[in-house]
Wavefront OBJ file of the C-alpha trace (Angstrom):
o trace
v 14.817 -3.404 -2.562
v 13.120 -1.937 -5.568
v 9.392 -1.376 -5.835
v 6.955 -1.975 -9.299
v 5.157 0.939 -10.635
v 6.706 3.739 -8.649
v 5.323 6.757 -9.172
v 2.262 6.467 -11.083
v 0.916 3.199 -9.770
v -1.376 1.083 -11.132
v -4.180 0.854 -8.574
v -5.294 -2.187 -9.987
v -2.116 -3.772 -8.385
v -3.941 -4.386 -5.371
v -6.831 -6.674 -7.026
v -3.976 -8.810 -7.913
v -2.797 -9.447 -4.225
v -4.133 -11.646 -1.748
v -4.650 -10.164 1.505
v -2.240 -10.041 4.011
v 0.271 -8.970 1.515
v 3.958 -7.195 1.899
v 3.613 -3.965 -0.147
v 4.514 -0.167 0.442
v 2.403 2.765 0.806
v 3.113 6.101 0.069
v 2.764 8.456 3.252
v 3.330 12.048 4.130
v 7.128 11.394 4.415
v 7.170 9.031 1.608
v 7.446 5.106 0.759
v 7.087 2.890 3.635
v 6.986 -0.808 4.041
v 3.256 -2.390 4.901
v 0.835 -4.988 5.029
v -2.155 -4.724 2.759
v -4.777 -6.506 5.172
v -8.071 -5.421 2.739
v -8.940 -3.674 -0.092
v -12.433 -1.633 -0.401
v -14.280 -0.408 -3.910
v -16.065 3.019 -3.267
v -17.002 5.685 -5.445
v -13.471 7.104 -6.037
v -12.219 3.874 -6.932
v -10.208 1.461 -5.035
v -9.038 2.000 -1.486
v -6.208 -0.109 -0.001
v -6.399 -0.794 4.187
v -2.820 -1.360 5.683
v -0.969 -1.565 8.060
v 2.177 -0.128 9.080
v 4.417 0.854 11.848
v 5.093 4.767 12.333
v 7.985 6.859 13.299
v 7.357 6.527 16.763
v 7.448 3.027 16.626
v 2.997 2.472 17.083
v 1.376 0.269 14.355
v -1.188 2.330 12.569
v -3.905 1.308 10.199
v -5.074 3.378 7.578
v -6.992 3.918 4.631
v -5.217 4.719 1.238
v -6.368 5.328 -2.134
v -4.963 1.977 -4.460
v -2.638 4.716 -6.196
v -0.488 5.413 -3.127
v 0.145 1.185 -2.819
v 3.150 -0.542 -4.578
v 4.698 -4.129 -4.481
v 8.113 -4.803 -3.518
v 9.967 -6.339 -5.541
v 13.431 -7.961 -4.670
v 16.547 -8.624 -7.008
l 1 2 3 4 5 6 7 8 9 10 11 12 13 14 15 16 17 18 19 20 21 22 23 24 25 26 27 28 29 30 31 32 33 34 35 36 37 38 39 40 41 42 43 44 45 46 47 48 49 50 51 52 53 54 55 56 57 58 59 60 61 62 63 64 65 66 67 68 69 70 71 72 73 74 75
């Protein structure tokens, strides 16, 4: 699996995507698969909510800005 616009990404990606949608987020450790389950317009632009399962094997949802999203794409 391959993912568009890595680095660099285009936060408007996530306008194009209908909620819940199969994209990965870019965490401390790096790329990780996730569901984008909302998407909110503040200030600072456009922040993605997703969800994802950690290391230790807990589903987390977070807040990231639209920058740190990408779509998988598969050959």
């Amino acid at each position: 699996m391959t993912a568009l616009g890595l680095p660099g990404t285009d936060p408007r990606i996530i306008l194009g995507l209908e909620p819940p949608a199969h994209v990965l987020v870019r965490l401390d450790d790096g790329w990780s698969p996730a569901w984008l389950i909302g998407r909110l317009h503040c200030a600072d632009g456009w922040v993605a909510l997703v969800q994802f399962v950690d290391r230790t094997g807990c589903e987390q949802t977070v807040r990231v800005p639209a920058d740190r999203v990408s779509v998988p794409h598969r050959h």
